[in-house]
C-alpha positions as CSV (number, residue, x, y, z in Angstrom):
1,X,-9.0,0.6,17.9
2,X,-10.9,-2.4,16.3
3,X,-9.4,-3.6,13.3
4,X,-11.3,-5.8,10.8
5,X,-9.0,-7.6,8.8
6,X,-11.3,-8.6,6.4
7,X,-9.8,-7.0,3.0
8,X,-7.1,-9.1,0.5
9,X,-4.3,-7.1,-0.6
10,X,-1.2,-8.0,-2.4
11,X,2.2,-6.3,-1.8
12,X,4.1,-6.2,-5.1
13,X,7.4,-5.9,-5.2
14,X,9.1,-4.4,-8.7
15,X,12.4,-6.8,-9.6
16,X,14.8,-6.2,-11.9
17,X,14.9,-8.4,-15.2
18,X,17.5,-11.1,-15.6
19,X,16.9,-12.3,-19.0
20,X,17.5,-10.6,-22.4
21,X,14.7,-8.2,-22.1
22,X,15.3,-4.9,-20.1
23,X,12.7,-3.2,-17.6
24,X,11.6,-4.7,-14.5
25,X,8.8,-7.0,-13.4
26,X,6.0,-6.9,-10.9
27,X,6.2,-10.2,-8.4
28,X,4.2,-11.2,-5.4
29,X,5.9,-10.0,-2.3
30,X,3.3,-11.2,-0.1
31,X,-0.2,-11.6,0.5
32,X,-2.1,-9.7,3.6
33,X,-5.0,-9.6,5.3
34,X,-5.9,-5.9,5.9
35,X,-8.4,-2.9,7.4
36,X,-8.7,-0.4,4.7
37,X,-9.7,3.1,5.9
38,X,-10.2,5.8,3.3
39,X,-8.9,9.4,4.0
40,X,-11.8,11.7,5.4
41,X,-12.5,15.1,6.7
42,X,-9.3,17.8,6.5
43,X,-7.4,14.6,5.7
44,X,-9.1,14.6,2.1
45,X,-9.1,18.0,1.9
46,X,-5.4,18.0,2.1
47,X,-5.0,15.3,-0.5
48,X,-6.6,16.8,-3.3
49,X,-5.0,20.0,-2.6
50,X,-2.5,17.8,-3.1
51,X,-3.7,16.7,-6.3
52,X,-4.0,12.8,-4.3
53,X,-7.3,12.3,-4.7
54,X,-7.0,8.2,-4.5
55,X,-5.3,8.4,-1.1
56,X,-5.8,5.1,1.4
57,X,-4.5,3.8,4.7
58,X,-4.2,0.1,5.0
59,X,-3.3,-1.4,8.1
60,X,-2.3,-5.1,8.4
61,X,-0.3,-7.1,11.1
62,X,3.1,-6.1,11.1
63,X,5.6,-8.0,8.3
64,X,9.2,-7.5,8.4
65,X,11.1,-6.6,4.6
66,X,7.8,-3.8,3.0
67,X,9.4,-1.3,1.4
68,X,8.1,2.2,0.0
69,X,9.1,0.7,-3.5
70,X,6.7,-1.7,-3.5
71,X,3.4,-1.6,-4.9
72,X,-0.1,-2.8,-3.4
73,X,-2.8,-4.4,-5.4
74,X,-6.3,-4.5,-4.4
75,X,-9.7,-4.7,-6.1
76,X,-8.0,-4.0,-9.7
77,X,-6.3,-0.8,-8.3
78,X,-2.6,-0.3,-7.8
79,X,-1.1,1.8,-5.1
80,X,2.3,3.7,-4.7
81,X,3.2,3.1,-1.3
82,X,3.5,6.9,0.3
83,X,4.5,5.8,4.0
84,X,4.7,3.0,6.1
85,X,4.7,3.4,9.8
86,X,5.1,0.5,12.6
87,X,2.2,1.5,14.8
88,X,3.1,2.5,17.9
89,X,6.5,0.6,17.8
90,X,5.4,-2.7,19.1
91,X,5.7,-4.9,15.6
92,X,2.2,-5.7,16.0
93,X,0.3,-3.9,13.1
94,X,1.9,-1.5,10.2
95,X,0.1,1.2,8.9
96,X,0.9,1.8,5.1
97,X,-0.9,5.1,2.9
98,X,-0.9,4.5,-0.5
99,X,-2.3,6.8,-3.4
100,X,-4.1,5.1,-6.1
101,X,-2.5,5.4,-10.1
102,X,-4.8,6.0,-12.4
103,X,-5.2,3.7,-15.4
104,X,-3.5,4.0,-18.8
């Protein structure tokens, strides 16, 4: 497979708050390079049957500690981390699907 790591992400990760005010926060987690592939074909169809119409697959080298918590900014858009999946097993690239929330 050739992978063009060309695309910025940010992994967010949501931490509680410490201070007087309750909730939690977004911080950086990390920063990634990454290949960004958009669902297609009976992929797509099956995720907006699924009512996930924002659906993506990011795949960047592999990075201990991500967590399907986290959060992944890119271009504006933030994505709920669905699955991540070590590729193959050999801690060489993750693969992470993540389904876009819409705006406020």
């Amino acid at each position: 497979m050739n992978l063009n790591f060309k695309h910025r992400i940010e992994i967010m990760e949501l931490k509680s708050n410490t201070g007087p005010e309750p909730g939690e926060s977004e911080t950086l987690f990390s920063k990634a390079w990454a290949d960004i592939k958009t669902m297609k074909g009976s992929e797509y169809d099956s995720a907006v049957i699924a009512g996930n119409v924002g659906k993506s697959r990011f795949i960047i080298r592999y990075m201990k500690g991500i967590k399907s918590n986290m959060k992944i900014k890119y271009e504006g858009l933030t994505y709920d981390i669905e699955s991540i999946t070590n590729d193959d097993e050999n801690n060489r690239t993750i693969t992470i699907i993540g389904n876009a929330l819409l705006p406020r």
